[in-house]
C-alpha positions in Angstrom: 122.7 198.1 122.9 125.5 197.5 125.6 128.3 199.5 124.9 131.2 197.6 123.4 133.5 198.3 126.1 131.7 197.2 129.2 133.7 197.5 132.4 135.3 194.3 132.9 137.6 194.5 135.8 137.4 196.6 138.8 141.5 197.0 139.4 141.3 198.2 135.2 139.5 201.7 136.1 136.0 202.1 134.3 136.5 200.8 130.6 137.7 197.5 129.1 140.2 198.8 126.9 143.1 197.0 124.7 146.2 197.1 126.5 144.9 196.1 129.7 145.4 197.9 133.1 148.9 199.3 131.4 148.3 199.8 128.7 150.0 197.2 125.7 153.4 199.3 125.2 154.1 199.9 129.1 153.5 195.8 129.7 155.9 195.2 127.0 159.1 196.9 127.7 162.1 195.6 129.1 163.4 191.6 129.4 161.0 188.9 129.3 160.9 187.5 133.1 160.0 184.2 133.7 156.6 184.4 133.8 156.2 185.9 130.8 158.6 183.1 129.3 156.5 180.3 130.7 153.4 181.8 129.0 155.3 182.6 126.0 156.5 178.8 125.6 153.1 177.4 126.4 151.8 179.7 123.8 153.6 178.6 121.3 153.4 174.9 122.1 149.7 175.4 121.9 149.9 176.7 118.5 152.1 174.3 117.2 150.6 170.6 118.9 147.3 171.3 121.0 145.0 173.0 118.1 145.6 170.8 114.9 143.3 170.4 112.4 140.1 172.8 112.7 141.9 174.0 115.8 139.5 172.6 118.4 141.9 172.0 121.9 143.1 168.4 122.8 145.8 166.2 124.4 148.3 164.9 122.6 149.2 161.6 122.9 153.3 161.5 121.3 154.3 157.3 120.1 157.5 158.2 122.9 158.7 160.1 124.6 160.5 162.2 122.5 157.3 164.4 121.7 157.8 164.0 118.1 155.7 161.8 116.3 151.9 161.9 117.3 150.0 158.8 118.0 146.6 160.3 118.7 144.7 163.0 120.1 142.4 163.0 123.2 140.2 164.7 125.4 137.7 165.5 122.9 134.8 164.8 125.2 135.4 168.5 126.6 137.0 169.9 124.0 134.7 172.7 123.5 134.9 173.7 127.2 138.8 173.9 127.1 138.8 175.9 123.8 136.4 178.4 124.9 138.4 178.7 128.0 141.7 179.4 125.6 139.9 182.1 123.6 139.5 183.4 126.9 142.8 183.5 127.2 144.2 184.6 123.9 141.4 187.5 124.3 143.3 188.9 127.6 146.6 188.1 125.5 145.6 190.2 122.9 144.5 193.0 125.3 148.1 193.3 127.1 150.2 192.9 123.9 148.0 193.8 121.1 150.0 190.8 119.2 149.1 190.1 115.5 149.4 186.1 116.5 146.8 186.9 119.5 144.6 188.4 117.0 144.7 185.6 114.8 144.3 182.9 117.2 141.1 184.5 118.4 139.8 184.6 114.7 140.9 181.0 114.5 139.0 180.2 117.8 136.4 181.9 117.3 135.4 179.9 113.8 136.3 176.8 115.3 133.8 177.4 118.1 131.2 178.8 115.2 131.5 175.4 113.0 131.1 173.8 116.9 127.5 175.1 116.4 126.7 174.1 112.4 128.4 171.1 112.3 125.8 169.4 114.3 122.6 170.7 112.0 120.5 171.5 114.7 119.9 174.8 115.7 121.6 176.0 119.3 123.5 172.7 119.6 126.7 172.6 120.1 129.4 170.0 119.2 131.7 168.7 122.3 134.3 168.2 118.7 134.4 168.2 115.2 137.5 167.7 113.4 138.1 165.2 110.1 136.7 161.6 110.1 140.0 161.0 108.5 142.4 163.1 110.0 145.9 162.1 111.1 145.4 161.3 115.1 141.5 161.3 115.4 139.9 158.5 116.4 137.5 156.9 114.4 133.8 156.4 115.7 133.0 153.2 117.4 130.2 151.5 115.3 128.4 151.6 118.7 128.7 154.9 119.5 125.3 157.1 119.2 127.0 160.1 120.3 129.9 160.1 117.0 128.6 161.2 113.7 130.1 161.5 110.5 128.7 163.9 108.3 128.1 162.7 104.6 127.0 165.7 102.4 126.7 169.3 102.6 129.7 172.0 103.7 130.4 169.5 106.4 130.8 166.6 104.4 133.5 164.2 105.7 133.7 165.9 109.0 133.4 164.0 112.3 131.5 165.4 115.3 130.8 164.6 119.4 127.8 165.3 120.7 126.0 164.5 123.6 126.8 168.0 124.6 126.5 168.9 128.1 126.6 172.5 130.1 130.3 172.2 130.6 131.1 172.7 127.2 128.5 175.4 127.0 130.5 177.1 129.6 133.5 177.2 128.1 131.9 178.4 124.4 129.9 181.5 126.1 133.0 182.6 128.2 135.2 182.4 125.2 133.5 184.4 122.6 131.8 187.1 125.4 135.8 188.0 126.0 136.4 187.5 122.1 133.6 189.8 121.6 135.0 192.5 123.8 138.5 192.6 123.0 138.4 191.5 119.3 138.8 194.6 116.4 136.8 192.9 113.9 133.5 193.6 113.1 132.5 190.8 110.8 133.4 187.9 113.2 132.2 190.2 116.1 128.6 189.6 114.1 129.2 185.8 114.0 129.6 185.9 117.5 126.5 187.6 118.2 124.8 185.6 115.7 125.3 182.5 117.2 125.5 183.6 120.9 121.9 184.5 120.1 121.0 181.3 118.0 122.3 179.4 120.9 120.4 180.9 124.0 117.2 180.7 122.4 117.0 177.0 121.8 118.3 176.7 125.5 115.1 178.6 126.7 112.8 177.4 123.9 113.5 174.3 124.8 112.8 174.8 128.5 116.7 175.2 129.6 117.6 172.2 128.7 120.4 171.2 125.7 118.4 168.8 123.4 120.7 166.5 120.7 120.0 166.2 117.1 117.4 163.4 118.0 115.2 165.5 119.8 115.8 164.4 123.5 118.1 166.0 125.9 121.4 165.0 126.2 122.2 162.5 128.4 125.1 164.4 130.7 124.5 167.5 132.7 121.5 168.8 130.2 119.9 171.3 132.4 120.7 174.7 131.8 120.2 175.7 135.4 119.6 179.3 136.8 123.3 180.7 137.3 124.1 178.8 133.6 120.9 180.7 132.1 121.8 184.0 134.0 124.8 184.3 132.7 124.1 183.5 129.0 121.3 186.0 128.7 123.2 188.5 130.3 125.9 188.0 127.4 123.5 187.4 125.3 122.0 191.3 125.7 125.6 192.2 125.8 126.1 191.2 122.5 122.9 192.2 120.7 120.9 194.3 123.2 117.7 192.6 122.9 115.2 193.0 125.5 114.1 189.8 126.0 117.4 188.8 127.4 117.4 191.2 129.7 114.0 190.6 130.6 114.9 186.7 130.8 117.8 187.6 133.3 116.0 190.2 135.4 113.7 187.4 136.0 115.8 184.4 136.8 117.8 186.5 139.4 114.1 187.6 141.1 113.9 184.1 142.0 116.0 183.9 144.7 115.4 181.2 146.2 115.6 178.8 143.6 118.5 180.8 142.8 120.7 180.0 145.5 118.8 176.3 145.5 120.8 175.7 141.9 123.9 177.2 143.3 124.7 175.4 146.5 128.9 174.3 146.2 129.9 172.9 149.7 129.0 169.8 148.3 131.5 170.5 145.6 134.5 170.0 147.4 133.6 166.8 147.5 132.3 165.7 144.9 132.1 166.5 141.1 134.3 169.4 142.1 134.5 170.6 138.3 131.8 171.7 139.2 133.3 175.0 140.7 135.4 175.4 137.7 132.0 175.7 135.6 130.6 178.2 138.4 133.5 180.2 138.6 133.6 180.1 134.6 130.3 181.5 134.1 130.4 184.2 137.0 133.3 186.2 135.4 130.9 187.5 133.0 127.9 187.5 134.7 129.1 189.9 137.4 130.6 192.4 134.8 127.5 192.0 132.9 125.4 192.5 135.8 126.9 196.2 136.9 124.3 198.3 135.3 121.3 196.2 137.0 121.9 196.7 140.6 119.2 193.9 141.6 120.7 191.2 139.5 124.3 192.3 140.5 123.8 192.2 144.0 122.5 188.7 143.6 125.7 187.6 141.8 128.1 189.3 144.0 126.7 187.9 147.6 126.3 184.5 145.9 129.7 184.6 144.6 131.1 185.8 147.8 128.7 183.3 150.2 128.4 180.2 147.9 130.6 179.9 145.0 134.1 180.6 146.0 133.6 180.1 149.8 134.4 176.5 150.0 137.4 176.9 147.3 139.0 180.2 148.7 142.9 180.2 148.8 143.1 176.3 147.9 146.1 176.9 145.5 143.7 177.3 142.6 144.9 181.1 140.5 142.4 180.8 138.3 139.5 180.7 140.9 141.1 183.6 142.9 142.0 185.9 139.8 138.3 185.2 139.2 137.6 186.0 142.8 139.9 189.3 142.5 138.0 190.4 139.7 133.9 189.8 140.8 134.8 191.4 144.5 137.7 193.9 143.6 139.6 191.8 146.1 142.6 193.8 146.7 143.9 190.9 149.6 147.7 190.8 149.7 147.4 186.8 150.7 145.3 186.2 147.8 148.0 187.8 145.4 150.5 186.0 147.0 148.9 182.7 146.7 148.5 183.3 142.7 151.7 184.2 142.3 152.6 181.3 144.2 150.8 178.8 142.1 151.6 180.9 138.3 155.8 180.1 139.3 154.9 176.9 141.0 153.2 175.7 137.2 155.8 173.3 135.0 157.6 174.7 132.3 155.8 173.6 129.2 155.1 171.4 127.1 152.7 170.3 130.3 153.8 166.6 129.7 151.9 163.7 132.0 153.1 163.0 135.1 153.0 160.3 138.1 153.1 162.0 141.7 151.4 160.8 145.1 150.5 163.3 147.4 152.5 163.5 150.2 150.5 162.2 153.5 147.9 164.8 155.5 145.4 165.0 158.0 142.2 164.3 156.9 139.3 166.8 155.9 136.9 165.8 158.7 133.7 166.6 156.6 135.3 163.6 153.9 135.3 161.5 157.0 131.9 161.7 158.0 130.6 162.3 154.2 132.1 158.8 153.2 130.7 156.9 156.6 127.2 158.5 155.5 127.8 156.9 152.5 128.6 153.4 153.7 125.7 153.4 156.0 123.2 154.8 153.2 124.6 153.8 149.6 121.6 155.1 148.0 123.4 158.9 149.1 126.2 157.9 146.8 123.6 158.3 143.5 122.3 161.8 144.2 125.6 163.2 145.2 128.0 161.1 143.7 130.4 159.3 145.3 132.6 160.9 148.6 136.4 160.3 149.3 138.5 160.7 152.1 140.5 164.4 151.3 143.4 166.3 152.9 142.3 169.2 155.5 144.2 171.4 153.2 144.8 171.7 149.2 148.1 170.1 148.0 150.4 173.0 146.4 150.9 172.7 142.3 153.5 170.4 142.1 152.0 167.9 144.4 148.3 167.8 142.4 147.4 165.4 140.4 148.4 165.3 136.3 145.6 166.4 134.2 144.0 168.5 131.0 142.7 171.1 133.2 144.5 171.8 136.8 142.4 174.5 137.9 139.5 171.7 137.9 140.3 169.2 139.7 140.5 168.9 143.3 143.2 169.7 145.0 142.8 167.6 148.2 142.6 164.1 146.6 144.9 162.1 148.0 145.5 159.3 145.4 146.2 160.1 141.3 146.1 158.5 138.5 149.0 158.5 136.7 149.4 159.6 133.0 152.7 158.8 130.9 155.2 161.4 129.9 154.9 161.0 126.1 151.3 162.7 126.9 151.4 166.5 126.8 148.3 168.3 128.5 147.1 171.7 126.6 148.7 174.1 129.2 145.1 176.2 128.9 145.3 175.8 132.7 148.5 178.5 132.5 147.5 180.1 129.7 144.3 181.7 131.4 145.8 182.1 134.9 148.6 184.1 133.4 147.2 186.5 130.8 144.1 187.5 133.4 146.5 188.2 136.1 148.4 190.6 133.6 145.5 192.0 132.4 144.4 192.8 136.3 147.6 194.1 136.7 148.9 191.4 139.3 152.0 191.2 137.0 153.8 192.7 134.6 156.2 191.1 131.7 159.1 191.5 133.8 157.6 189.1 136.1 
């Protein structure tokens, strides 16, 4: 089986060890900067507003301003992706500061993302949400809606649940409990994980890589599982259980390279569907530090991180795609740290409340320019790309971005937004993952 401790991180020596690159008591002595206080707010207001109920992630919609009274909770369309993505962080949390309420959280996580799974009844599919049918703030399903069930008997009973589950959310739930995995002291929800991590990727390839719903057809939204998805899920998948069909399944996925690099074209990307780099840059995190000991399959996801993924993205005020960037290439580039320390101070203080802001005026990206004339002249484009919009030639800072659940995915160069209201608050995941894997690399320190 793969050792425990794979080598995550390049800049953290040769093991993944609790404590991070420092080690947890060096990270922790000395005053709190402000860094460290941001998180440490954000945190908290996670725990208290953005995981109620079962403790899957949402937005919070407050009746005023005031932030007191809830009125509902959103966002539970990609809920799954977003609460994977804060087990990722709560994992690196827990392996700088070795915090009991870390721990915890991860546990909590953790079974949230396992009842994800069984709420749905069918094997390897995986709800977008599941909280109450009756719970104070969730919405209840439209009579119309084929894609909200309530469940009516067995352990579930009186539960609601999303599906139509697409690879987005399947992102976020493999990247979450691979880091949970590593980092987590606790052997009997380590065996859940690798119980369902395996459950999960064999209905994906039974099924041909594709996500089917509980009616037997594939979902309707981004079902395909395709080569860099599938990739990286075996690759945890052997990480977690060290079976040899997983490895086999990987070794030959990357030995098609042609289709390979096919499936992972992003210049396109930028502009278009540009969460689409966020799921990319997701899923590479693990597969290149799952990849080391195969030097074929690593090689693939190092050149195609380097020449596909992150090249049309690369220092476009976006921390979380660099720290990602730092870690899969051992970047050591001093403009590239400054940019993410840039972006980490530049972040509001929490709670991450909604937000009006125009972009200020730019020069236009010329590639939007000609991309949305191709479109005018040939509106049949528009349906296999998706629709192009004039951009800025260069990514807006942090403040000047867009409000939204997610920052790191959306695109930086839009040059209109739509505005939310301030008695909104956003999850502040966005932060929470940007800051705890630059501490773990070492980038920063507490006293930041």
């Amino acid at each position: 089986m793969a050792s425990r401790w794979t080598r995550l991180l390049p800049l953290c020596g040769a093991v993944l060890v609790a404590g991070g690159c420092g080690g947890a008591s060096s990270s922790q002595s000395g005053p709190a900067g402000p860094l460290l206080v941001k998180a440490r707010g954000y945190d908290s207001w996670h725990e208290a507003h953005h995981q109620p109920l079962y403790g899957a992630t949402v937005e919070v919609l407050f009746t005023d301003d005031s932030l007191t009274d809830v009125l509902q909770y959103d966002g539970r369309g990609d809920s799954t992706i977003w609460t994977g993505t804060y087990l990722a962080s709560q994992a690196f949390r827990y392996a700088v500061t070795a915090e009991d309420q870390a721990k915890a959280n991860i546990l909590k996580i953790a079974d949230t993302l396992h009842n994800h799974l069984k709420v749905t009844g069918r094997p390897g599919f995986i709800a977008r949400y599941r909280a109450p049918a009756d719970g104070p703030g969730v919405t209840p399903c439209d009579p119309g809606d084929e894609d909200c069930h309530v469940v009516t008997d067995g352990p579930f009973a009186g539960d609601l649940w999303t599906g139509d589950t697409s690879r987005d959310q399947y992102t976020g739930w493999f990247m979450g409990l691979a880091l949970a995995y590593d980092f987590l002291d606790d052997e009997t929800m380590r065996l859940t994980i690798r119980d369902d991590v395996t459950e999960v990727i064999d209905a994906v390839a039974r099924q041909g890589y594709l996500i089917v719903d509980v009616d037997g057809m594939k979902t309707g939204a981004g079902p395909e599982a395709l080569p860099p998805f599938a990739l990286t899920w075996h690759l945890i998948a052997y990480h977690v259980a060290g079976r040899q069909q997983d490895l086999d399944a990987a070794t030959r996925i990357a030995s098609n390279r042609t289709l390979y690099e096919i499936a992972t074209i992003s210049f396109n990307n930028r502009y278009v569907q540009y969460y689409g780099n966020n799921l990319s840059h997701e899923n590479y995190l693990n597969a290149e530090r799952l990849s080391r000991d195969f030097d074929d399959i690593h090689a693939l996801v190092q050149s195609n991180f380097r020449d596909q993924i992150h090249k049309s993205v690369h220092l476009s005020h976006n921390a979380f795609f660099e720290l990602i960037h730092r870690a899969v290439l051992a970047d050591g580039d001093p403009e590239v740290d400054a940019s993410i320390l840039e972006d980490l101070a530049a972040f509001d203080d929490p709670p991450r409340r909604g937000y009006a802001v125009t972009p200020p005026k730019a020069a236009f990206d010329p590639w939007s320019v000609t991309l949305v004339a191709l479109e005018q002249a040939i509106p049949a484009l528009s349906d296999i790309i998706g629709t192009a919009h004039l951009q800025a030639e260069s990514a807006y800072p942090v403040p000047e971005q867009c409000s939204t659940d997610f920052l790191w995915q959306r695109n930086p160069f839009v040059l209109q937004c739509d505005p939310e209201p301030s008695s909104k608050t956003n999850p502040g995941v966005d932060y929470l993952i940007a800051y705890w894997m630059a501490r773990y690399q070492g980038l920063i320190s507490a006293r930041d």
